[in-house]
C-alpha positions in Angstrom: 55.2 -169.7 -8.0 54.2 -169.2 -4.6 55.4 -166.3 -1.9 57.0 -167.5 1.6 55.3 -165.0 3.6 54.9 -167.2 6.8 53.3 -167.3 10.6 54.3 -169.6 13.7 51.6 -170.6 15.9 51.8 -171.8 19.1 49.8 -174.3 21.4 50.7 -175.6 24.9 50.6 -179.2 24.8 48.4 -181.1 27.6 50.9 -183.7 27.4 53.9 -184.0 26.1 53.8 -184.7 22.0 50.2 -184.2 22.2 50.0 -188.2 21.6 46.4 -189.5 20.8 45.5 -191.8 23.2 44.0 -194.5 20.5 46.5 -194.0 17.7 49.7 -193.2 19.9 50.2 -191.0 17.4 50.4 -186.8 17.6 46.9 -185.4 17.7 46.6 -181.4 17.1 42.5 -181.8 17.2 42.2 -180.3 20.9 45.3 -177.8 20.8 44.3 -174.3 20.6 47.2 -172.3 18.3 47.8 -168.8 18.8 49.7 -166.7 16.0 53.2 -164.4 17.7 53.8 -161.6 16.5 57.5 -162.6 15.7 60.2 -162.0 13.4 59.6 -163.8 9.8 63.1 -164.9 8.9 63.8 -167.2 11.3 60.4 -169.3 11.0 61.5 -172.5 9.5 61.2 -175.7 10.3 62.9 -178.2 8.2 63.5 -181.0 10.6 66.0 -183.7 9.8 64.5 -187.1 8.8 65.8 -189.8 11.5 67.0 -192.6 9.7 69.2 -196.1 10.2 72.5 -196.0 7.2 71.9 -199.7 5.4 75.7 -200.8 5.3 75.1 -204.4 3.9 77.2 -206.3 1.7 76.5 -205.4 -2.0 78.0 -206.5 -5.5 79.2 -202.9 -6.8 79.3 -199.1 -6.0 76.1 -198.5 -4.8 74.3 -197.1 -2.0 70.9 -198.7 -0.4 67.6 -196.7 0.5 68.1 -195.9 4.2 65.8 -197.4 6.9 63.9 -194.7 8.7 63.2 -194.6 12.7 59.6 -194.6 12.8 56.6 -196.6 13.5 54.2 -197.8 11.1 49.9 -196.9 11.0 48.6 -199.7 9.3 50.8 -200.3 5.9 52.5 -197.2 6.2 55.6 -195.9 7.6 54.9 -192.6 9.6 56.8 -189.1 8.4 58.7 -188.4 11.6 61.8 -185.6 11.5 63.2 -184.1 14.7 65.1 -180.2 15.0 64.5 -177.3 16.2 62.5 -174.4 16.0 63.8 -170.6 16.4 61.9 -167.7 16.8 62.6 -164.2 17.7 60.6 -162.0 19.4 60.1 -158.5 21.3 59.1 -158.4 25.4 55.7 -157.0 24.1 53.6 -156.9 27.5 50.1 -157.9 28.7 49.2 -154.1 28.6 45.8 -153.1 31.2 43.9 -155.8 29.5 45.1 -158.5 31.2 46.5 -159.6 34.7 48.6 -162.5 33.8 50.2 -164.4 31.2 48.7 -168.0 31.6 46.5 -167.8 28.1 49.0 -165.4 25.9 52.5 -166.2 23.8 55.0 -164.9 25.9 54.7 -167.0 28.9 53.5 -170.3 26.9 57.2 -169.2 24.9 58.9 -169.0 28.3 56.9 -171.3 30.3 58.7 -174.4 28.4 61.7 -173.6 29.8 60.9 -172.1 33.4 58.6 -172.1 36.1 56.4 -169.1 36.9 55.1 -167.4 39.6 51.9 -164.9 39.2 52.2 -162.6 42.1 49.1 -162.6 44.5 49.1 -158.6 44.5 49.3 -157.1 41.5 49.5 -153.4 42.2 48.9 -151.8 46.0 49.8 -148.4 47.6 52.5 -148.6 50.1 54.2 -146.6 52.8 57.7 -147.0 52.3 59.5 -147.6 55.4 63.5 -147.3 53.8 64.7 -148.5 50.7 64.6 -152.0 51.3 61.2 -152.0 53.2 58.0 -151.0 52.9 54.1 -151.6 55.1 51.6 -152.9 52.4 48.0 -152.4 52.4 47.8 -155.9 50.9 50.3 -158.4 52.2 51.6 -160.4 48.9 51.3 -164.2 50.2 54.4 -166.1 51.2 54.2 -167.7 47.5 55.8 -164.1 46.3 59.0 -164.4 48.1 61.3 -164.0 45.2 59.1 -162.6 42.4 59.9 -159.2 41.6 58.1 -155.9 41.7 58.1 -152.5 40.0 58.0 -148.8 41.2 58.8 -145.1 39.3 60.9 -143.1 41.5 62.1 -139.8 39.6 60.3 -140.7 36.1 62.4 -143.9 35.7 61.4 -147.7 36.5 62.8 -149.0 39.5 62.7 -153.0 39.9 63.5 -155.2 43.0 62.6 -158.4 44.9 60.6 -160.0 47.6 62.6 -161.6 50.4 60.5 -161.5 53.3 56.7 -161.5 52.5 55.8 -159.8 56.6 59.0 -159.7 58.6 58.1 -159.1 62.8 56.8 -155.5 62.1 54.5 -156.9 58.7 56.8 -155.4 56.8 57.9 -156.9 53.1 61.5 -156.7 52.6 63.0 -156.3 49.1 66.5 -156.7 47.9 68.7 -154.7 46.1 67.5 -151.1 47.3 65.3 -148.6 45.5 67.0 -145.3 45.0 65.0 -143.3 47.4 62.2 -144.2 50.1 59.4 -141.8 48.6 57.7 -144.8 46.3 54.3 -145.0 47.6 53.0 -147.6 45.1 54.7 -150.8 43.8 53.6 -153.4 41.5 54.2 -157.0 40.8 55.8 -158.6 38.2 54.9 -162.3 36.7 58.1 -163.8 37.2 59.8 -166.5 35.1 62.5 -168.5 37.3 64.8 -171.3 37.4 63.5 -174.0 40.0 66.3 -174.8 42.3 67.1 -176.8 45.2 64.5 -180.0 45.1 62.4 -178.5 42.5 65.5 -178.5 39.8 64.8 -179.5 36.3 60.9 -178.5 36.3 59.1 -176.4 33.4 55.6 -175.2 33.1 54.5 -177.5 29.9 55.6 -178.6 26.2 54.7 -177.0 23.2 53.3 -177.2 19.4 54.0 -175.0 16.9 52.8 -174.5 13.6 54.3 -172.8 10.8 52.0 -171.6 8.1 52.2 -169.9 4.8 50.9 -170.4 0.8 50.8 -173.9 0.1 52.6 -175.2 3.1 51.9 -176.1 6.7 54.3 -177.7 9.3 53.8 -178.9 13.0 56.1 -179.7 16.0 55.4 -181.4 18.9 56.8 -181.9 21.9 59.3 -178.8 21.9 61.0 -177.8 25.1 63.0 -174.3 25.3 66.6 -175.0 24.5 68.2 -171.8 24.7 67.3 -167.8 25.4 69.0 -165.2 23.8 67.9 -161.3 24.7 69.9 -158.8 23.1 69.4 -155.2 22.0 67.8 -154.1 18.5 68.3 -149.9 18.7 67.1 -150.4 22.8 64.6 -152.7 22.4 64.8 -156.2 24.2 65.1 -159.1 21.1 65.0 -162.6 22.5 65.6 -165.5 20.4 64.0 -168.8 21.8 65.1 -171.9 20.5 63.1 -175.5 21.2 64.3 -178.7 20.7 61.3 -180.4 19.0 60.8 -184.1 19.3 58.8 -185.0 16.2 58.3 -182.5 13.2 55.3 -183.2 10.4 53.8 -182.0 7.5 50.2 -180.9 6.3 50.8 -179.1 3.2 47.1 -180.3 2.3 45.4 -178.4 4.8 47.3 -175.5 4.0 45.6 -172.1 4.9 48.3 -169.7 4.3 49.9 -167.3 7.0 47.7 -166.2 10.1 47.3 -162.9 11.3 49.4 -162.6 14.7 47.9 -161.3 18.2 49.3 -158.5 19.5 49.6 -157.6 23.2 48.2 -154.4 24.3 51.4 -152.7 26.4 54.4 -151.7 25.1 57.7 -153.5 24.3 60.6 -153.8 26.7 63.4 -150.8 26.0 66.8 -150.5 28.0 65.6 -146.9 28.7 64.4 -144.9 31.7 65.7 -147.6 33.9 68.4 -148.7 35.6 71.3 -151.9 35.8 71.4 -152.5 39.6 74.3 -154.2 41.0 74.1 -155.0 45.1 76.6 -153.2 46.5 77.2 -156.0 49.3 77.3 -160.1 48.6 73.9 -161.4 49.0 73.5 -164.8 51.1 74.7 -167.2 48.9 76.0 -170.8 50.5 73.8 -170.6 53.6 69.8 -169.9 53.7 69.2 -166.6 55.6 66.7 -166.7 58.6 65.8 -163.1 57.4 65.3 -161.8 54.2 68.2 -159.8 51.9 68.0 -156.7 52.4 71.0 -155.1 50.4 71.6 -151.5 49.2 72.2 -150.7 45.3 74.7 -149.7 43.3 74.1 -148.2 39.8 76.0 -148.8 37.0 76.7 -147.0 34.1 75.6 -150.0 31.6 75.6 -149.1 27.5 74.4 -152.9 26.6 73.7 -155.8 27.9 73.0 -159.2 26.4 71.7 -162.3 27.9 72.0 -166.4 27.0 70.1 -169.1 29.1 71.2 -172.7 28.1 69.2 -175.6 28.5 70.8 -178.9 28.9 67.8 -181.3 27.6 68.2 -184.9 28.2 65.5 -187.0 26.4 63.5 -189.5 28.5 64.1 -192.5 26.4 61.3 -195.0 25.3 60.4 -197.2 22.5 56.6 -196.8 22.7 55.6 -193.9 21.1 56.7 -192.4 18.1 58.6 -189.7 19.7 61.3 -192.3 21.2 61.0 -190.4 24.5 58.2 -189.8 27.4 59.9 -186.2 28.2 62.9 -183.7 27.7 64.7 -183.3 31.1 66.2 -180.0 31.8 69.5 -181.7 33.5 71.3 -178.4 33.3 71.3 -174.7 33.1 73.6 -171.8 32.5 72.7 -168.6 32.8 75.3 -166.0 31.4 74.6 -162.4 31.4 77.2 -159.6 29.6 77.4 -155.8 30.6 79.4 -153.1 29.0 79.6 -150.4 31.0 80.6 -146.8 29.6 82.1 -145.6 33.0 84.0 -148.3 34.6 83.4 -149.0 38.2 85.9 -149.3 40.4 84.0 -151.0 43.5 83.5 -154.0 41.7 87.4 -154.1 40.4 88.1 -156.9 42.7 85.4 -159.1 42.6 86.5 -162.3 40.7 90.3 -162.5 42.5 87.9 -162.1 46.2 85.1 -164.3 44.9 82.6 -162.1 45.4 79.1 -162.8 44.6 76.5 -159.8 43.8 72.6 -159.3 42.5 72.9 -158.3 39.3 69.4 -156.6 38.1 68.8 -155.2 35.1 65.7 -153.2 34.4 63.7 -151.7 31.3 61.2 -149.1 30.7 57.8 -148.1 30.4 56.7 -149.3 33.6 53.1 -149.3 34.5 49.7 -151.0 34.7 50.8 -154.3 32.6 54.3 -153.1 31.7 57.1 -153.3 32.4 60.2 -155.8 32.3 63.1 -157.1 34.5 65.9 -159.8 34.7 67.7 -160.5 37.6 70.5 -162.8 38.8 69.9 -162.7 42.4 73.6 -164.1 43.1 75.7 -163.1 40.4 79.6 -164.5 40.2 81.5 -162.9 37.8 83.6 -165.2 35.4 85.9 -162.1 33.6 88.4 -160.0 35.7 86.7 -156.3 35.6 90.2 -154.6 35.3 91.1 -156.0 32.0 89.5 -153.2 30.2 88.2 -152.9 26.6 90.7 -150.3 25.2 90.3 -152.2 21.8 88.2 -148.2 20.3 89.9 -144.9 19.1 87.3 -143.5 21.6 86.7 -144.4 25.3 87.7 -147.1 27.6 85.3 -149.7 28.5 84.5 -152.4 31.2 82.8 -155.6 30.3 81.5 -157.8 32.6 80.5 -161.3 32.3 78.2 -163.0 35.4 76.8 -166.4 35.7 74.4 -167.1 38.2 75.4 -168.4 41.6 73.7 -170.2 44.5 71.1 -167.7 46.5 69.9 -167.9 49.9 68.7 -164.6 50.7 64.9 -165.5 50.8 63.4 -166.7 53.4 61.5 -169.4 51.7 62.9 -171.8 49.0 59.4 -172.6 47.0 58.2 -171.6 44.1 60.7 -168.5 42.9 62.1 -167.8 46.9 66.1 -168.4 46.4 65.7 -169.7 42.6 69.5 -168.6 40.8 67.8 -166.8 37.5 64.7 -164.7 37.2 62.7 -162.4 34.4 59.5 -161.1 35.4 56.8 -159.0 32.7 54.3 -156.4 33.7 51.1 -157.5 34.6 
């Protein structure tokens, strides 16, 4: 009898399906694996076999061997299954050891999904000039319009974004509003994002995985992120990534058993000594503003929150390659974001009857040289009516909120994260 103890690996894939360029078919020689540090029970990969029913005319009650979709090397049909692979994972950060997360798990797991932006400053002493604006000693480049950045005001992490990278005065503006202008120091965050505008649809890479353990070993190849749940474990931010994988295989005889995972070296993501930031003005939304956001905050009393990003993947159909498919489009997304709030707010109470659109930002603690964690929804519409409150306890009464994200114009420039609809950005 042999245990399941288990490890996923992952590789970014050069090309999508890591297809060998004289066989056509996957080749896993030149990707480099690297073991996460995730949950075990959700590391399996089954796969479906992709097959064509034989309905033919036959002389009793029988059933005929299926026809599998494949192709054939030499005199033999290739294994090919297709499915998906889940794996769940803390928002463990890069930690003083590193300044970005090109090379490590967590942004090869959410780089397959979104586009990133590493900011060009990554920590720099400031004199705040008001909440929303502050002189830098090094001016971020106009490529960080729209990543966010980090600050401690009081003990507690204080999060925000880049609208204006040097306004008239070379000033950076940021919107929604720290709590108070006495930050003298603010970091940047590596921030996740959806592309918008001309850039829609676009991801960093693919990816391979591979699932080992005693006896068996399991690879998939060209998987694209499907779907991101974060929710709460005790405080601490859980996300569950799900990738659609275009061909799944077996190599049960080069078995190894489980690998070791890599840890990160800062701390995980906890909805603690932080706050959930709701602008307390709409942002620009249906117009592009000549100047950057520069909105004031308004703190709410949040008990939990959970997140969903969807994927809508459309395969890239062709017959050439084993994979039946050149690429997964992203065609779609929806971002939806749930709050319960302990204290229900009354400035927001008529904000889906009025159509009002807010930034929405929720942050997490530690924050500090590689840590640190933040998602926003820079133009948040809400798609619940706030006064329809949870009275379902025997104890308090409760507001839940539902957003989805909502066009944003507030930045002054529209490349690379500037006026995307959904960002998450990790200490770095």
């Amino acid at each position: 009898m042999a245990v399941t103890h288990r490890s996923l690996s992952v590789a970014v894939e050069s090309s999508f399906g890591s297809l060998s360029a004289s066989t056509g078919l996957p080749d896993n020689s030149g990707l480099t694996y690297v073991s996460i540090p995730c949950e075990r029970d959700p590391i399996i990969i089954p796969g479906e076999p992709v097959v064509s029913e034989r309905n033919d005319a036959r002389d009793g009650n029988y059933m005929l061997p299926p026809e599998p979709d494949t192709v054939w090397s030499g005199s033999n049909r290739v294994r090919r299954r297709t499915g998906q692979v889940v794996c769940r994972v803390d928002l463990t950060t890069v930690g003083t050891s590193a300044n970005a997360y090109t090379s490590n798990y967590l942004g090869q797991l959410l780089g397959a999904g979104l586009k990133t932006q590493i900011p060009s400053v990554a920590s720099d002493s400031v004199t705040a000039v008001d909440v929303n604006t502050y002189t830098p000693t090094s001016a971020p480049a106009e490529a960080d319009v729209g990543t966010l950045i980090s600050t401690s005001l009081s003990g507690r992490a204080e999060y925000s974004a880049i609208t204006d990278n040097a306004d008239a005065s070379s000033n950076v503006t940021i919107s929604p509003a720290f709590s108070a202008s006495s930050y003298s120091s603010v970091r940047g965050l590596q921030t996740w994002y959806i592309p918008g505008r001309t850039n829609t649809g676009e991801r960093e890479h693919s990816l391979s995985f591979r699932i080992d353990g005693v006896n068996f070993r399991s690879f998939a190849y060209g998987c694209v992120l499907e779907s991101m749940n974060i929710t709460l474990d005790n405080g601490r931010l859980m996300a569950e990534l799900t990738y659609q994988a275009a061909l799944i295989q077996d190599d049960h005889g080069n078995a190894v058993g489980p690998i070791e995972p890599t840890y990160n070296s800062g701390a995980p993501a906890f909805f603690r000594g932080a706050y959930v930031v709701a602008s307390s003005t709409s942002p620009t939304s249906l117009t592009n503003a000549s100047t950057g956001d520069t909105l004031a905050r308004l703190a709410l009393d949040a008990e939990d929150f959970s997140l969903t990003l969807t994927n809508t993947l459309t395969p890239m159909g062709h017959s050439n390659s084993i994979l039946a498919m050149s690429d997964m489009e992203i065609s779609d997304v929806v971002v939806e974001l749930s709050l319960t709030l302990s204290s229900v707010n009354t400035t927001i109470k008529d904000d889906f009857f009025n159509r009002t659109v807010r930034q929405i930002l929720v942050g997490t603690g530690p924050q500090g040289d590689g840590l640190g964690c933040a998602i926003m929804l820079p133009a948040a519409q809400l798609t619940v009516d706030p006064n329809a409150y949870d009275v379902s306890g025997n104890d308090i009464v409760r507001q839940q909120l539902t957003y989805q994200q909502s066009r944003f114009g507030g930045d002054v420039v529209e490349s690379n994260a500037g006026n995307s609809p959904f960002r998450i950005g990790l200490g770095i």
